[in-house]
N, C-alpha and C positions, 0 to 999 in steps of 0.2 A: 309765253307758254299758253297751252289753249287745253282747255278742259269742253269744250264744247263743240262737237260734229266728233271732227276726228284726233283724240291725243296727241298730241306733238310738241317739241320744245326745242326754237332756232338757239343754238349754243355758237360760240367760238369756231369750232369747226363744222357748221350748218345745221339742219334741221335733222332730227332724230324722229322718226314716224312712230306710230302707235304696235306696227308690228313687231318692233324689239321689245316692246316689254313681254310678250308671249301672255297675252290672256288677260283678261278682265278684271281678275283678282288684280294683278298687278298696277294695271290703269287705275282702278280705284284706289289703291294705298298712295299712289301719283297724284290724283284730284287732292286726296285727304291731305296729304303734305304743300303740295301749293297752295292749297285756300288758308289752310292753316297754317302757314309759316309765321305768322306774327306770334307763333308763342309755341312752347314745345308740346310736343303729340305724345303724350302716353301709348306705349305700346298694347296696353291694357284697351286703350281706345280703338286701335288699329289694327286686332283682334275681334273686337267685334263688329265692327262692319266687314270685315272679311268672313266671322262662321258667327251668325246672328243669333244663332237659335243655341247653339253649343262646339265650342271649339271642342279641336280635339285636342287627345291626350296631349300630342308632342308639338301642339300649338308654335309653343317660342320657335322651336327649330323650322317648323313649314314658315312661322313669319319670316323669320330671317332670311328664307331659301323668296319671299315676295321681295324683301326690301334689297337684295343683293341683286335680283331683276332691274330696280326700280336706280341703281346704283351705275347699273351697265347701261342703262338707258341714257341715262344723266352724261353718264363717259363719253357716249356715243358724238352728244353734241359737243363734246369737247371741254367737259366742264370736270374740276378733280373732282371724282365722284365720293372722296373720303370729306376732304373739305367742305363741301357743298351739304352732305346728307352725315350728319355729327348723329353721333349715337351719346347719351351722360344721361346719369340715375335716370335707367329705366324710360327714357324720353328719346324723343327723334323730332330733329330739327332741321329743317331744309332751308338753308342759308343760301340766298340768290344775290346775285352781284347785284350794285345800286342800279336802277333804273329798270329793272327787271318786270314788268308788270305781267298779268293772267287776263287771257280775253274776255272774260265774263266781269274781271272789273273795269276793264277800260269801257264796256257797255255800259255796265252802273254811271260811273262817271260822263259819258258822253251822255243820258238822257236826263241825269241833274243839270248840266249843263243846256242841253234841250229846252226846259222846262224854265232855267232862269232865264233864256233869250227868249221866248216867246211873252214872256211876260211882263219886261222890255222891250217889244215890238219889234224884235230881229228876228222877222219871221222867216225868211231865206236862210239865213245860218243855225233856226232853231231845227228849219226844215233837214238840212242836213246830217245835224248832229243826231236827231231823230231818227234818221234813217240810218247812219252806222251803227245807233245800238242796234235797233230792228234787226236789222241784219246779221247781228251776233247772238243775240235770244234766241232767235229763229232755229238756230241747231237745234238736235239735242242732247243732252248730257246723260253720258254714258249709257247707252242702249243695250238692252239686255239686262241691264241689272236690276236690282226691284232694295228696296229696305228705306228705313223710317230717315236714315240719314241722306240718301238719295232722293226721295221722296219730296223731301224739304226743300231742298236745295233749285230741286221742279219746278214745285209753285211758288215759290222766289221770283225765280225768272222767268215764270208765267204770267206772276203778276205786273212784274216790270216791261213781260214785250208789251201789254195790255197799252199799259202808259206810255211805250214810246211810237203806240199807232195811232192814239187819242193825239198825242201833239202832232204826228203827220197831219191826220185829219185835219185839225183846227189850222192848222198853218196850210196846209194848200188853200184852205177855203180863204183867208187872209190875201194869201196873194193872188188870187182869182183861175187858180183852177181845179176845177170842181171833177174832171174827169180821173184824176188823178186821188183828189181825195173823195169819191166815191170808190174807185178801187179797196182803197185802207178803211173804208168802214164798213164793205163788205167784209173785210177780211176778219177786223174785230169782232163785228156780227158773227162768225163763224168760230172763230175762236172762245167766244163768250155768248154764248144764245140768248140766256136769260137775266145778260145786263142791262137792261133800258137806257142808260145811255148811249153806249153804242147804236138800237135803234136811232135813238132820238138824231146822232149823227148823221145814219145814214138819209134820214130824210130829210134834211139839212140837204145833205149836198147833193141829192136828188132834186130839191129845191134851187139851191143854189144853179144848177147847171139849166134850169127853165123843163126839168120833168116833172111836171105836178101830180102829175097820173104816177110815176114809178114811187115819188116819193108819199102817196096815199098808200100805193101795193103794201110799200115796208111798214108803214101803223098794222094796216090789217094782218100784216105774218106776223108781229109783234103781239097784237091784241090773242089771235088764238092761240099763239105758243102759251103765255100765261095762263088762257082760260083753262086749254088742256094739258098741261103738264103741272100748272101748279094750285087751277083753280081760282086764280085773281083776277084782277082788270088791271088796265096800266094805271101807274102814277100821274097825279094831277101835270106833273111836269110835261107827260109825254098827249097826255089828253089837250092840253094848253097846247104842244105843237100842229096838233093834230087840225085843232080848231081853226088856228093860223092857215092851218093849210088850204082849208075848206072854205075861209071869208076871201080866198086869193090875196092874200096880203103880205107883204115883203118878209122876209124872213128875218127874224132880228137876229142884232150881230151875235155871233159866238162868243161866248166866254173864254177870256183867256187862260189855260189851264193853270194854277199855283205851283207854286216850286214846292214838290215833296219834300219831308225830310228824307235825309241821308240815309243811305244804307247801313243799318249797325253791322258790325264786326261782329261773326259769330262767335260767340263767348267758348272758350274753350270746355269742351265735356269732362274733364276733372276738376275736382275744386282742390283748389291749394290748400295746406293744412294749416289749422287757426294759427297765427302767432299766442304763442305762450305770455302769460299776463304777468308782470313783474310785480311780485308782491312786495309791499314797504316794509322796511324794517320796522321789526317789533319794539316796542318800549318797553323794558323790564317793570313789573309794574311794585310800584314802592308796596312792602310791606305793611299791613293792617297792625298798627300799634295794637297790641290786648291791651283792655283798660285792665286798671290798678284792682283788685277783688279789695272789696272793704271788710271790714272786721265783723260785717253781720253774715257776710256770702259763706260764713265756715259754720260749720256744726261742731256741736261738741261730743266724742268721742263718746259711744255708749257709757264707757268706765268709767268716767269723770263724773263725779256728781257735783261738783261747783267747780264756775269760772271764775275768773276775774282778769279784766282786761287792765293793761298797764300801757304805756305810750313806751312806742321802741325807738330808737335815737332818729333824727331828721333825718340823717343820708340814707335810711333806708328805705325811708315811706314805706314802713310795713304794721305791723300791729303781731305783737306779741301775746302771748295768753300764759299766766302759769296757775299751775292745777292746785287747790287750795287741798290737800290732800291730812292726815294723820299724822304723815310722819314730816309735815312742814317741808315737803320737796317741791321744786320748782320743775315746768317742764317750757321747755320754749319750741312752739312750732314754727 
């Protein structure tokens, strides 16, 4: 599948071009399902990269009329387009047969790859693989379109062609030729104006190839671009090359570039909802014994004018009171 230059997807019964889906809306729900296949796409998601600002009323029904596009597309190449593009709670899932990869990851992978032979000394094989991603970055991804999710997606693989012209560079220069890697750091240069590495490279291989004049010119377009666009001078690094340049002194070797980390997996735009926390069973909690009230805790009834306490039998443990009264009557509380 190829989300970069021009849409297309080789199926079973061959390639399916970008003109069946009819229109850019459609393309784009297409990118959004291939990059995102490793997890299911809320339609809620796929809404709004289609109408940014404010979908409209009858939203679900125009999604549906893009995803049934995106379904005849799929057919096209000979793929069951029910199977393949699953619709379950509210989610869209684009299930691709095993070995199925998207061009813009087999670039990822081919300049990781790049990167750990160059730094291994497989400067020929780094050189190649360096130049098939080159070669797939190089497109670009979906033209015409514009938003925050496309947008991203840009300077991803803006920054990644960056790194896979830096390893040209350094590896033509590795195996001695320099006209070639002067080519790839103009090109960087151009691509990135106010990287100074990139300078630094191309005077490098201006150097390298025995122009010591061209590769002065590149310091001095280096020096003013900073002075007038951002108001600086170069870094000590690019001042150090400059110097080297100037005492006619050999170029020292280039650094061999480090293997980046990996590309992470873009995290899918909805967050899944908390698992619910299982609460422990409660312990009924034992009854507060009341202590015993002693025979001083009672009052004696206004009426009463004399007490007398008497001891009431053992199994009660209580305390009796009879009313010392006129007519000799007892009362027991």
């Amino acid at each position: 599948m190829r989300v970069l230059g021009h849409v297309c997807v080789d199926g079973p019964a061959g390639r399916a071009a970008e003109d069946l889906l009819g229109g850019p809306q459609a393309q784009l729900v297409f990118a959004a399902l291939a990059l995102g296949r490793r997890h299911p796409v809320p339609r809620e998601e796929l809404a709004a990269l289609l109408w940014p600002e404010q979908a409209p009323k009858s939203w679900e029904g125009a999604l549906r009329g893009v995803l049934s596009r995106v379904r005849g597309f799929l057919g096209h190449a000979g793929y069951d387009a029910s199977a393949v593009l699953r619709h379950r709670a509210g989610c869209y899932v684009l299930s691709l047969p095993e070995g199925t990869e998207v061009d813009v990851e087999a670039a990822e992978g081919a300049l990781i790859e790049a990167e750990a032979l160059a730094v291994h000394g497989a400067f020929a094989q780094a050189r190649t693989r360096a130049h098939d991603a080159h070669e797939i970055l190089a497109l670009p991804f979906l033209p015409g379109l514009d938003g925050d999710w496309v947008n991203e997606r840009r300077t991803r693989w803006r920054s990644a062609r960056l790194r896979a012209l830096a390893v040209s560079v350094t590896t033509e220069l590795h195996l001695g030729r320099a006209d070639a890697a002067v080519t790839r750091a103009a090109q960087l240069v151009d691509l990135d104006p106010f990287r100074e590495s990139s300078h630094r490279l191309l005077m490098t291989a201006h150097a390298a190839g025995g122009d010591r004049a061209a590769a002065l010119r590149a310091y001095e377009r280096c020096r003013r671009l900073l002075n007038s666009e951002l108001g600086v001078g170069p870094s000590p690094e690019t001042e150090s090359a400059f110097l080297r340049l100037l005492g006619d002194a050999s170029p020292q070797p280039l650094p061999v570039p480090a293997p980046a980390a990996r590309f992470a997996s873009p995290a899918p735009a909805h967050t899944p909802p908390p698992t619910p926390r299982r609460r422990a069973p409660r312990t009924p909690a034992r009854p507060t014994p009341r202590p015993a009230r002693s025979a001083r805790s009672w009052a004696a009834p206004p009426s009463c004018a004399s007490w007398r306490r008497r001891p009431a039998p053992r199994a009660a443990r209580a305390w009796c009171w009879s009313a010392a009264t006129p007519a000799s009557a007892s009362r027991t509380c």
